[in-house]
PyMOL Python script that loads the backbone (N, CA, C, O; Angstrom):
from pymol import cmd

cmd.read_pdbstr("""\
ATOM      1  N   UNK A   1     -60.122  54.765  23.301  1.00  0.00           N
ATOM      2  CA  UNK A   1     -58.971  55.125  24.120  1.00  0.00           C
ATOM      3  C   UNK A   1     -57.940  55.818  23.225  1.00  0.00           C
ATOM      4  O   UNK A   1     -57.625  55.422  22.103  1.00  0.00           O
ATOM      5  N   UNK A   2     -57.490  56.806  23.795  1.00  0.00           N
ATOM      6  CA  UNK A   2     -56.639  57.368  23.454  1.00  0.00           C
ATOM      7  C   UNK A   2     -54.970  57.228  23.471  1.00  0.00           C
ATOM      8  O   UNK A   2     -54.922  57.228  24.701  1.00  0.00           O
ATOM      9  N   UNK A   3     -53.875  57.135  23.169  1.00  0.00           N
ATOM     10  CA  UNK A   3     -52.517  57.256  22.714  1.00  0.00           C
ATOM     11  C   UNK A   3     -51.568  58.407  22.766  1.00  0.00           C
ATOM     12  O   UNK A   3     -51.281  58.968  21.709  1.00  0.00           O
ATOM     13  N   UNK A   4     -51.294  58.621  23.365  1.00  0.00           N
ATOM     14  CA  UNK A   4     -50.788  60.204  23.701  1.00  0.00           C
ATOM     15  C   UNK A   4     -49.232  60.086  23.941  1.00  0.00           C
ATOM     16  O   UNK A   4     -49.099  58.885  24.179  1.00  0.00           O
ATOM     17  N   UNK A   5     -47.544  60.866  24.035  1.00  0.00           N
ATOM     18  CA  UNK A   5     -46.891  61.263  24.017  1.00  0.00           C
ATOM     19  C   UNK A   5     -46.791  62.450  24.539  1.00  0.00           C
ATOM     20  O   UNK A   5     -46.724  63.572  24.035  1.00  0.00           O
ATOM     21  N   UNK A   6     -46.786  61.891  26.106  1.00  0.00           N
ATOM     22  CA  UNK A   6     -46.583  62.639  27.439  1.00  0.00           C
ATOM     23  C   UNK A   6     -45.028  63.668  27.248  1.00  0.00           C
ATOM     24  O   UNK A   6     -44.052  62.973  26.968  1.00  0.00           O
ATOM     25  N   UNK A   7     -44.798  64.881  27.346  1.00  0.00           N
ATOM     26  CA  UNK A   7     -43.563  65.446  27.931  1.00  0.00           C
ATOM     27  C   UNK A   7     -43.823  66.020  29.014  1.00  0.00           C
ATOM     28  O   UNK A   7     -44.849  66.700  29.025  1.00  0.00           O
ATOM     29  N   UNK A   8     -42.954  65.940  30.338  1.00  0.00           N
ATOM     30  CA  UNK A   8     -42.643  67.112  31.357  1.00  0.00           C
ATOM     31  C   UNK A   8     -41.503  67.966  31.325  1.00  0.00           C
ATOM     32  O   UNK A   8     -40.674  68.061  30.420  1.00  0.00           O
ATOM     33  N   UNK A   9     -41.548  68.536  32.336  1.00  0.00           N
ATOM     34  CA  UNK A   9     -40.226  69.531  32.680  1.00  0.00           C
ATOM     35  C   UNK A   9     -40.474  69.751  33.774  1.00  0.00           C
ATOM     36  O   UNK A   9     -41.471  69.585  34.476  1.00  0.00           O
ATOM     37  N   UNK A  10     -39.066  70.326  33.988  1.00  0.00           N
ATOM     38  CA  UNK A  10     -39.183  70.587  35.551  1.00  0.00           C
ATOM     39  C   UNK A  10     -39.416  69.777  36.688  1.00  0.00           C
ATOM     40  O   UNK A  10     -39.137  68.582  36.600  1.00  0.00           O
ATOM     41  N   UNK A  11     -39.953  70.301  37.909  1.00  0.00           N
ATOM     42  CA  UNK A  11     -41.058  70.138  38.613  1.00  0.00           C
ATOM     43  C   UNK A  11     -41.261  68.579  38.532  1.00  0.00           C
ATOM     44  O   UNK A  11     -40.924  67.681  39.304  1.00  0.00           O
ATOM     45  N   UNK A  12     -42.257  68.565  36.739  1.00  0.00           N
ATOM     46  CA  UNK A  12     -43.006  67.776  36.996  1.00  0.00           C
ATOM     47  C   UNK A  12     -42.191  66.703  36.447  1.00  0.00           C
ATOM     48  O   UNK A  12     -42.289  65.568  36.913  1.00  0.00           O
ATOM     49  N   UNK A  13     -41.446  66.954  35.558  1.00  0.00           N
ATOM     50  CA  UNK A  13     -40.898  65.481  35.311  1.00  0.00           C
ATOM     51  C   UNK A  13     -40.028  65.070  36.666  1.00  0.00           C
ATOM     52  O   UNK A  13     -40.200  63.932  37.102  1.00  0.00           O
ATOM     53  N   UNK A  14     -39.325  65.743  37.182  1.00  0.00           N
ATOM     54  CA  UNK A  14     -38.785  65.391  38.690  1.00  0.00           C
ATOM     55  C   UNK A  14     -40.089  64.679  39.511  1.00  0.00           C
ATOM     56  O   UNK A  14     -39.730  63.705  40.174  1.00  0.00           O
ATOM     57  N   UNK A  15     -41.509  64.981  39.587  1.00  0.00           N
ATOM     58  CA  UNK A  15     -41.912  64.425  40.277  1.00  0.00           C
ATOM     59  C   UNK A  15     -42.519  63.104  40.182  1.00  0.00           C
ATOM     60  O   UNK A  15     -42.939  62.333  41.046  1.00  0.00           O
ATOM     61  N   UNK A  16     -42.426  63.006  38.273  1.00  0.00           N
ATOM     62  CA  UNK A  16     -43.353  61.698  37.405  1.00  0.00           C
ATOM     63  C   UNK A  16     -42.146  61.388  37.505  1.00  0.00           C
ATOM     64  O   UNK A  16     -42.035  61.160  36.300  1.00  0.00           O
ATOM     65  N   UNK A  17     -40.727  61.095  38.053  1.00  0.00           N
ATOM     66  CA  UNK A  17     -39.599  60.284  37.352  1.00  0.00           C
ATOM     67  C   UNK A  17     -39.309  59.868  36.037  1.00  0.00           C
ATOM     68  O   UNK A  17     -38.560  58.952  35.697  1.00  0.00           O
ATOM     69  N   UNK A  18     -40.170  60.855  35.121  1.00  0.00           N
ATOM     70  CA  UNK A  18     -39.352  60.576  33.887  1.00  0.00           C
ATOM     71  C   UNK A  18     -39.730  62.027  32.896  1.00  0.00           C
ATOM     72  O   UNK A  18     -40.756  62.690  33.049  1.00  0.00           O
ATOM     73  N   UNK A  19     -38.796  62.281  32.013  1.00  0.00           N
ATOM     74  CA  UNK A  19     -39.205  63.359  31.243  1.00  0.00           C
ATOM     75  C   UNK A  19     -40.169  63.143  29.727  1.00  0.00           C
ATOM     76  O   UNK A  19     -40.331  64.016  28.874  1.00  0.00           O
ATOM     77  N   UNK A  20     -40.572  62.127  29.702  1.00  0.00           N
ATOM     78  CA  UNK A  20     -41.596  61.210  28.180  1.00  0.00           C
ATOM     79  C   UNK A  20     -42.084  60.034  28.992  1.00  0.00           C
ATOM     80  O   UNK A  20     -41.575  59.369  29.894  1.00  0.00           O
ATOM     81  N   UNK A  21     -43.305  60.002  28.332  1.00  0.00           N
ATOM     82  CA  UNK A  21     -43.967  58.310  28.123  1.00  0.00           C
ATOM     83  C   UNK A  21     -44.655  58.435  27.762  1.00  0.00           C
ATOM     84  O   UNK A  21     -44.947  59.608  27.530  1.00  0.00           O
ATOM     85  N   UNK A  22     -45.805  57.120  27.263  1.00  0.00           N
ATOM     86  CA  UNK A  22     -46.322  57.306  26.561  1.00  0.00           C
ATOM     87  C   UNK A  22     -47.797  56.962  27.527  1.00  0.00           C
ATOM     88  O   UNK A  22     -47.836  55.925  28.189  1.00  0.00           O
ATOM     89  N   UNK A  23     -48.684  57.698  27.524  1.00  0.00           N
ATOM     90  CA  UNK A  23     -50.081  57.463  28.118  1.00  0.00           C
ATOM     91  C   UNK A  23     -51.350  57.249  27.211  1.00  0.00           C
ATOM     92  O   UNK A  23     -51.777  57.887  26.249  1.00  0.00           O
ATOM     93  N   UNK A  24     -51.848  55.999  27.932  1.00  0.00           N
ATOM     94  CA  UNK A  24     -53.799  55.543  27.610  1.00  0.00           C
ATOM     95  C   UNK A  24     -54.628  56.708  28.356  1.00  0.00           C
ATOM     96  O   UNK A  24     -54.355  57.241  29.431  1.00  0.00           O
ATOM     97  N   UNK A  25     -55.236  56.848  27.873  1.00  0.00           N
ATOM     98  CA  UNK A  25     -56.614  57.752  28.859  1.00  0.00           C
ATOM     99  C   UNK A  25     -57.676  57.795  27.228  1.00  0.00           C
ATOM    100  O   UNK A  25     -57.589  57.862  26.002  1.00  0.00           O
ATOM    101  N   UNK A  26     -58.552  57.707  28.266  1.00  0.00           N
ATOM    102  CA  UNK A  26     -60.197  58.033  27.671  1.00  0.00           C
ATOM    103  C   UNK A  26     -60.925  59.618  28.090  1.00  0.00           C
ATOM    104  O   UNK A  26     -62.092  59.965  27.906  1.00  0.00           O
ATOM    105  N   UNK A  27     -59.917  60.319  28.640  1.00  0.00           N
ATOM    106  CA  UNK A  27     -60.098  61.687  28.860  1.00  0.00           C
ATOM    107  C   UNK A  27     -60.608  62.613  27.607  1.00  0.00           C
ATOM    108  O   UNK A  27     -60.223  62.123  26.546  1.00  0.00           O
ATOM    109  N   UNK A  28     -61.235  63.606  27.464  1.00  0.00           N
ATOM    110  CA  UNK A  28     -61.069  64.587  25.985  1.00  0.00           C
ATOM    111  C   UNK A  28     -60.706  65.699  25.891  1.00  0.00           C
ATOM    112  O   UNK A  28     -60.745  66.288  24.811  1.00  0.00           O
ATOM    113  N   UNK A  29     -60.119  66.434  27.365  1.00  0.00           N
ATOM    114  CA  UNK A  29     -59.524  67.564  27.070  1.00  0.00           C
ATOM    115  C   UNK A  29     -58.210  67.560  28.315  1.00  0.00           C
ATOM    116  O   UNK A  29     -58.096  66.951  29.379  1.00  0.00           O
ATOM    117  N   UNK A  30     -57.396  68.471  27.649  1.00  0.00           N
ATOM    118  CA  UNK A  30     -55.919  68.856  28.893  1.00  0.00           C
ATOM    119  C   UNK A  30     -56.470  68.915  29.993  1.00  0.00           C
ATOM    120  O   UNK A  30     -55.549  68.342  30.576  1.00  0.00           O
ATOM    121  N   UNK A  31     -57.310  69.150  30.927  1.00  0.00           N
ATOM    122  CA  UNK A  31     -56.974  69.667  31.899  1.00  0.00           C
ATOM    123  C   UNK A  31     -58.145  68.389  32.946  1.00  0.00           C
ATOM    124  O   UNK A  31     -58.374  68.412  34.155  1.00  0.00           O
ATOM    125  N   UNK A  32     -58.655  67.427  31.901  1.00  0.00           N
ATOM    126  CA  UNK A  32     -59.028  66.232  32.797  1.00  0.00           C
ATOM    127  C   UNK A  32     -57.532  65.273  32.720  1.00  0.00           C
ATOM    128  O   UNK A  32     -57.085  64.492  33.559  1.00  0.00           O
ATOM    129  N   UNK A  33     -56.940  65.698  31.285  1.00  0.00           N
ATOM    130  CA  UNK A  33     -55.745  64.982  31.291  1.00  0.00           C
ATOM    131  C   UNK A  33     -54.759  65.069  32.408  1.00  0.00           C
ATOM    132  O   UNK A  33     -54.042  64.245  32.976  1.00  0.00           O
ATOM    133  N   UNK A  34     -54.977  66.405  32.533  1.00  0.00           N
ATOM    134  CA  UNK A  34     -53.597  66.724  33.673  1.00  0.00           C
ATOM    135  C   UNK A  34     -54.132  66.036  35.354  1.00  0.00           C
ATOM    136  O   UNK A  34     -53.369  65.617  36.224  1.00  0.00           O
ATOM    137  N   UNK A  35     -55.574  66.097  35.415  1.00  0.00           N
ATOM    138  CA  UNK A  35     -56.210  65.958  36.617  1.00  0.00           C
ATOM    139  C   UNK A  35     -55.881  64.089  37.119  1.00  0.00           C
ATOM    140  O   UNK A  35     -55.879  63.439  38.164  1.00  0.00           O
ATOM    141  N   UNK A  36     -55.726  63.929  36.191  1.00  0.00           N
ATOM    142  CA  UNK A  36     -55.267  62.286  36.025  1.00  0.00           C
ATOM    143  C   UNK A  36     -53.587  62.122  35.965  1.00  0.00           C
ATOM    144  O   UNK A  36     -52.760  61.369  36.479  1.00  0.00           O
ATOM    145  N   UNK A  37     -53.574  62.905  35.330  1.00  0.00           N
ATOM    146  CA  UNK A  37     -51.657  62.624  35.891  1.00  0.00           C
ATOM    147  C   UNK A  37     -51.246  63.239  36.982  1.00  0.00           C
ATOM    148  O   UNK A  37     -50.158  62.933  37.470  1.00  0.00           O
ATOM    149  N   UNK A  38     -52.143  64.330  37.616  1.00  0.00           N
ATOM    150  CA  UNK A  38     -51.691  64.443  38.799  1.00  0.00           C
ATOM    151  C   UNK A  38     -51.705  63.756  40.032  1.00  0.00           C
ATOM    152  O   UNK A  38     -50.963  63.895  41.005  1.00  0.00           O
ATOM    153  N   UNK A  39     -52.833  62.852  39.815  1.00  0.00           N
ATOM    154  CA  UNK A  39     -53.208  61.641  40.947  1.00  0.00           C
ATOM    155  C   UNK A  39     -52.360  60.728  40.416  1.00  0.00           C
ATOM    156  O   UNK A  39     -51.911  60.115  41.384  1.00  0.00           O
ATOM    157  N   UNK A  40     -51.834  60.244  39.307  1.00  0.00           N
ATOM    158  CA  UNK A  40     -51.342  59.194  38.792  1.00  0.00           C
ATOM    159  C   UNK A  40     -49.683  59.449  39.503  1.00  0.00           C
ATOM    160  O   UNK A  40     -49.283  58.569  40.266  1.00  0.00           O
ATOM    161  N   UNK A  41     -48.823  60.587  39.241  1.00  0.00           N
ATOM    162  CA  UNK A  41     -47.531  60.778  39.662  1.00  0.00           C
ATOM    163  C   UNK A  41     -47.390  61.737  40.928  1.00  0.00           C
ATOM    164  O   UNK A  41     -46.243  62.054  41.245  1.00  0.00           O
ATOM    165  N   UNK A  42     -48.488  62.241  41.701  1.00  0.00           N
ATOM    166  CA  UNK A  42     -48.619  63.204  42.921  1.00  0.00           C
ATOM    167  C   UNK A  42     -48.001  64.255  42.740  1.00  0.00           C
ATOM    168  O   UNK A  42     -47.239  64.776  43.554  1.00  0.00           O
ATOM    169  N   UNK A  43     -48.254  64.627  41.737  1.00  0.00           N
ATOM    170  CA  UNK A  43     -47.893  65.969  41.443  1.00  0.00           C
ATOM    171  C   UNK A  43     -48.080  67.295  42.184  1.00  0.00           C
ATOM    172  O   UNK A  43     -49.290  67.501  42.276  1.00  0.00           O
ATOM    173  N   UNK A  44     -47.538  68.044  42.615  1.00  0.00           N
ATOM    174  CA  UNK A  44     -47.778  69.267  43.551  1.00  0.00           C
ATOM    175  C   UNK A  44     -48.051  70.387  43.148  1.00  0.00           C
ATOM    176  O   UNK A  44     -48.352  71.195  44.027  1.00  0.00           O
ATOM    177  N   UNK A  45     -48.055  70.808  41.898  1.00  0.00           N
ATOM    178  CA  UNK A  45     -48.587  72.051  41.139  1.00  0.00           C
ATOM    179  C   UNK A  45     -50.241  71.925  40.448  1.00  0.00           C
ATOM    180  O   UNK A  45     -50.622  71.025  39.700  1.00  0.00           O
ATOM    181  N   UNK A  46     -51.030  73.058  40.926  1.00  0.00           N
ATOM    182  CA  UNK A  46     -52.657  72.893  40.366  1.00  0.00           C
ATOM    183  C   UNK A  46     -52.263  73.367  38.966  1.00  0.00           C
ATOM    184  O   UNK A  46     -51.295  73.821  38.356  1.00  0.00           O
ATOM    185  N   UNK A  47     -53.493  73.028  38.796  1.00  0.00           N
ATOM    186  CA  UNK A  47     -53.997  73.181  36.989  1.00  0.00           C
ATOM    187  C   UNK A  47     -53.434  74.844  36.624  1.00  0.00           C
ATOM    188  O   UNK A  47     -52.593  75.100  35.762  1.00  0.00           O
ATOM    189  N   UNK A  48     -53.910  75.544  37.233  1.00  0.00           N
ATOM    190  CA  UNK A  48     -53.850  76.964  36.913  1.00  0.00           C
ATOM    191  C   UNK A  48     -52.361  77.418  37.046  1.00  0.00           C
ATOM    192  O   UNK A  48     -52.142  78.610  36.831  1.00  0.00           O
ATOM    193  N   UNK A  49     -51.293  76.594  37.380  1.00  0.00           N
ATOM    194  CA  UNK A  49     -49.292  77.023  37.530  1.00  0.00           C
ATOM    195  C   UNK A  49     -49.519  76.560  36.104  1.00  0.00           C
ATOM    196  O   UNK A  49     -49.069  77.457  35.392  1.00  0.00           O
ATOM    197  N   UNK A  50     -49.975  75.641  35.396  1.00  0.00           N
ATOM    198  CA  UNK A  50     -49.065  74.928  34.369  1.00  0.00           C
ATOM    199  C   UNK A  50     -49.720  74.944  32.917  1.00  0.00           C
ATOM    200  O   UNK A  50     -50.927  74.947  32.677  1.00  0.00           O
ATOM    201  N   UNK A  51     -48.664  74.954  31.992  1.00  0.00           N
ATOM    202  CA  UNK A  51     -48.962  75.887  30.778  1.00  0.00           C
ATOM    203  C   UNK A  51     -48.994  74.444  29.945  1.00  0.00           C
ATOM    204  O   UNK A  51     -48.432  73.391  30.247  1.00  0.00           O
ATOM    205  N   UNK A  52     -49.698  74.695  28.988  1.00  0.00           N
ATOM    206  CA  UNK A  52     -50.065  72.854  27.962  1.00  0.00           C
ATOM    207  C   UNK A  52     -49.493  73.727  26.488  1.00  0.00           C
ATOM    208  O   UNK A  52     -49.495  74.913  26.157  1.00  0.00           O
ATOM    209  N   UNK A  53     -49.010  72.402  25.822  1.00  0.00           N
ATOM    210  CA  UNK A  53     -48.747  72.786  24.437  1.00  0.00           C
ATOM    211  C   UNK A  53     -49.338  71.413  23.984  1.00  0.00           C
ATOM    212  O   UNK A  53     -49.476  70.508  24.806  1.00  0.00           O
ATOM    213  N   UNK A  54     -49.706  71.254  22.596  1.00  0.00           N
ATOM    214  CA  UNK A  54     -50.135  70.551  22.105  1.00  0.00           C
ATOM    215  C   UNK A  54     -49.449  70.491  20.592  1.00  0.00           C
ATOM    216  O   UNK A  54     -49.477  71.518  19.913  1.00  0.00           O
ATOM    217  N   UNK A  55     -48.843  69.307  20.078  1.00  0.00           N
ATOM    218  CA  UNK A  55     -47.782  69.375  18.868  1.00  0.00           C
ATOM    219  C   UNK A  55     -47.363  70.742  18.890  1.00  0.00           C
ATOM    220  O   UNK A  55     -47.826  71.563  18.097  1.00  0.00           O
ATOM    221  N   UNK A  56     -46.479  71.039  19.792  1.00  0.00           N
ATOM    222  CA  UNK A  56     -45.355  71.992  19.741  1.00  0.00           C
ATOM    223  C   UNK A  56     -45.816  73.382  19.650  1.00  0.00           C
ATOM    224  O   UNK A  56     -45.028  74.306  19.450  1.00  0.00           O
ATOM    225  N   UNK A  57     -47.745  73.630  19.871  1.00  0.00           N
ATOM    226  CA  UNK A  57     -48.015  75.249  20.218  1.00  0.00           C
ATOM    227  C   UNK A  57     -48.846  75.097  21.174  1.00  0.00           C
ATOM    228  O   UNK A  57     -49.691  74.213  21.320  1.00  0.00           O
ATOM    229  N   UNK A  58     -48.512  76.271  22.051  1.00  0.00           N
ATOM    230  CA  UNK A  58     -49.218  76.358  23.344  1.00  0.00           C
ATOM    231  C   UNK A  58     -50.894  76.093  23.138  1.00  0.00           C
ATOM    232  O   UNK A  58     -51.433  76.065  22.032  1.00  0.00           O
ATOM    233  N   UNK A  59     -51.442  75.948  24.143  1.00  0.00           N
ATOM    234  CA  UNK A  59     -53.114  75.579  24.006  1.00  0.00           C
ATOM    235  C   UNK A  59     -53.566  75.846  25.201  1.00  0.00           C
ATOM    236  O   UNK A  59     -52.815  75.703  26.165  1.00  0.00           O
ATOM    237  N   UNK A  60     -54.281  76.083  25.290  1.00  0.00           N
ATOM    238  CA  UNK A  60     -55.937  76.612  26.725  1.00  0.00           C
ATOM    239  C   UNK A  60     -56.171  75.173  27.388  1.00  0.00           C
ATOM    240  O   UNK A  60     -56.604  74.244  26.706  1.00  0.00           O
ATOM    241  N   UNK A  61     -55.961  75.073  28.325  1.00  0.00           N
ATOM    242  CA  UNK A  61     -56.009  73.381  29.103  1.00  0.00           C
ATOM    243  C   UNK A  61     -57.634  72.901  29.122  1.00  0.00           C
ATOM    244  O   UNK A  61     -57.988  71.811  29.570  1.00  0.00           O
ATOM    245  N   UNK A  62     -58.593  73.945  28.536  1.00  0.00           N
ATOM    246  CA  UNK A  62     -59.911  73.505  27.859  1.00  0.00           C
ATOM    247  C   UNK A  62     -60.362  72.905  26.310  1.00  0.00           C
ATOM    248  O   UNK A  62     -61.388  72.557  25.726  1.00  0.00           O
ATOM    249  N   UNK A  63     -59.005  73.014  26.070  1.00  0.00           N
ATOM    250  CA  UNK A  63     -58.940  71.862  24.330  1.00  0.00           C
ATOM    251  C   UNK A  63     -58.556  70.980  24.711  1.00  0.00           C
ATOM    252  O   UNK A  63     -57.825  70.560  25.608  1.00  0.00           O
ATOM    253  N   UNK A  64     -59.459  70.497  23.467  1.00  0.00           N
ATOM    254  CA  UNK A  64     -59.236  68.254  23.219  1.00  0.00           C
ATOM    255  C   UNK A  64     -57.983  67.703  22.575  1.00  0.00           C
ATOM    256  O   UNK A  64     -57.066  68.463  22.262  1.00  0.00           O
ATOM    257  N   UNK A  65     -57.945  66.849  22.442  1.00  0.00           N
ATOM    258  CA  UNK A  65     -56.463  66.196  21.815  1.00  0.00           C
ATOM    259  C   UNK A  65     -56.998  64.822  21.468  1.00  0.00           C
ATOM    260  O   UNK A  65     -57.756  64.130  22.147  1.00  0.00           O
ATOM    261  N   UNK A  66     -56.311  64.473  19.941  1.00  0.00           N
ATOM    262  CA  UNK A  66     -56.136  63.614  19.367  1.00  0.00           C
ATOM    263  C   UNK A  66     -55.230  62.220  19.645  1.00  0.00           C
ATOM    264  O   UNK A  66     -54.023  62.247  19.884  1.00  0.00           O
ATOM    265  N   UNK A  67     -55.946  61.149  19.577  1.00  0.00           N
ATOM    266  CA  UNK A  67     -54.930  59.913  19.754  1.00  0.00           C
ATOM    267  C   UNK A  67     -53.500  60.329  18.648  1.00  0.00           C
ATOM    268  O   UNK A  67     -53.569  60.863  17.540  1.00  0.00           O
ATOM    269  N   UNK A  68     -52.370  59.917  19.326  1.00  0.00           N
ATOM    270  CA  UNK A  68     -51.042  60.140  18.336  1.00  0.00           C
ATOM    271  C   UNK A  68     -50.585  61.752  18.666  1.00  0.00           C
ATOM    272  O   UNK A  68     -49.582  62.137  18.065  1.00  0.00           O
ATOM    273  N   UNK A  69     -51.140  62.548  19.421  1.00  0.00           N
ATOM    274  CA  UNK A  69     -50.551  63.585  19.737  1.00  0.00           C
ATOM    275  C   UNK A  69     -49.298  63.330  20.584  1.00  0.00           C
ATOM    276  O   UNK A  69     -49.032  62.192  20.970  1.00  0.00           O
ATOM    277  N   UNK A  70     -48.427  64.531  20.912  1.00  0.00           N
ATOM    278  CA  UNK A  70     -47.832  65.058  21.425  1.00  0.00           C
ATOM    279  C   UNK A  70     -47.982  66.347  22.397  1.00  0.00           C
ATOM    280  O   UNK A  70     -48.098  67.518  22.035  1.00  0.00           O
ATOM    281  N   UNK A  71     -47.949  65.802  23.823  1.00  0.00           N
ATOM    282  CA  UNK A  71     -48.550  67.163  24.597  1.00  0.00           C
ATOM    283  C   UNK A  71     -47.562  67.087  25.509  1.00  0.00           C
ATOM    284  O   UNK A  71     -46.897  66.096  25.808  1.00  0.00           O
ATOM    285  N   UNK A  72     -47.495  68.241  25.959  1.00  0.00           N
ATOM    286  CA  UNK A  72     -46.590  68.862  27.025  1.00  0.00           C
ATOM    287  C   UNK A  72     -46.561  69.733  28.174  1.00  0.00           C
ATOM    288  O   UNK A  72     -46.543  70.955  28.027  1.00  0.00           O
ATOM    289  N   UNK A  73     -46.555  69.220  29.233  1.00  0.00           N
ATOM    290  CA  UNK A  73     -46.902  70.142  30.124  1.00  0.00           C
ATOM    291  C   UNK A  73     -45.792  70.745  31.438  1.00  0.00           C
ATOM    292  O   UNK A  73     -45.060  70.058  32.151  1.00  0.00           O
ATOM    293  N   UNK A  74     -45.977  72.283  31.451  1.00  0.00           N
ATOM    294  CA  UNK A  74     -45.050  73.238  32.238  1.00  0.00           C
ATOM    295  C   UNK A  74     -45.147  73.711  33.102  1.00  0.00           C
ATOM    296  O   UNK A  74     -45.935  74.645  33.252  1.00  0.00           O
ATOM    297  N   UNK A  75     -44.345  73.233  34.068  1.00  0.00           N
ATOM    298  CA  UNK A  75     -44.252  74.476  35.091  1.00  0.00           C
ATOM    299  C   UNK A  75     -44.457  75.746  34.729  1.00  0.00           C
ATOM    300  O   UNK A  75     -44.690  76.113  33.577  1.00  0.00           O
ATOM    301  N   UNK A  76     -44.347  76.711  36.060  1.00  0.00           N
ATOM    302  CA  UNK A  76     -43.669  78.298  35.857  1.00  0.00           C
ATOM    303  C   UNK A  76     -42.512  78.106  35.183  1.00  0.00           C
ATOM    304  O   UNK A  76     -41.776  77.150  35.429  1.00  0.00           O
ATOM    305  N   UNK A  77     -42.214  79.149  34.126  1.00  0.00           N
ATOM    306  CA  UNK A  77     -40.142  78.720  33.967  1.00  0.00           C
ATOM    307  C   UNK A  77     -40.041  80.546  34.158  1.00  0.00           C
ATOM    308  O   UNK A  77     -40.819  81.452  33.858  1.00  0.00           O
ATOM    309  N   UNK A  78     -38.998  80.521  34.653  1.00  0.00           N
ATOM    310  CA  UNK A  78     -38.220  82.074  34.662  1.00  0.00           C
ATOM    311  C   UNK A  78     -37.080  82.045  33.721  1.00  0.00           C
ATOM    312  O   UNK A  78     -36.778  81.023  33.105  1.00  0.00           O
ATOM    313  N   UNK A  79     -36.481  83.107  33.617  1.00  0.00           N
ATOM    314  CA  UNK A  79     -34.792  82.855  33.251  1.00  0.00           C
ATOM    315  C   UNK A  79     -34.878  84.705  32.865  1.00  0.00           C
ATOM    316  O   UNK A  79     -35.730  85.554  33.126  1.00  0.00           O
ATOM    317  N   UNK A  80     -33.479  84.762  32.096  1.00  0.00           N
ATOM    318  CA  UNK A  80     -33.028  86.151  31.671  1.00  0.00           C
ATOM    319  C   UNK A  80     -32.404  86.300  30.853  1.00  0.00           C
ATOM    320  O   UNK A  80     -32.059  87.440  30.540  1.00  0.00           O
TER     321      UNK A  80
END
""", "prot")
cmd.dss("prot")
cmd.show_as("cartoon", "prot")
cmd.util.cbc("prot")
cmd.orient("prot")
């Protein structure tokens, strides 16, 4: 089992009620990860809106992650 250091934004931390925590999963890549936090907090954005970073650089939601990481996952963001 894995150890992970969940961040949201946006969206999704509005919809998980919190912007950090810390998550168990036996998952091995982002995008079974995300498939599980989306049933876990009912999340309303699919896999393909939201952008993954992994210790602080973006990543392909088809890479694995290490127990003790830090991952993060994004909405769309706009601005100017």
């Amino acid at each position: 089992m894995k150890s992970v250091t969940m961040l949201y934004f946006a969206q999704l931390s509005a919809q998980a009620g919190c912007a950090e925590e810390r998550w168990e999963t036996d998952v091995s890549s982002l995008q079974e990860l995300f498939a599980e936090l989306k049933q876990q907090h009912t999340w309303t954005l699919s896999l393909n809106k939201v952008r993954f970073a992994r210790n602080d650089a973006f990543c392909a939601a088809d890479e694995s992650f290490d127990d003790g990481d830090v991952l993060a996952i994004m909405p769309p963001m706009s601005g100017g």
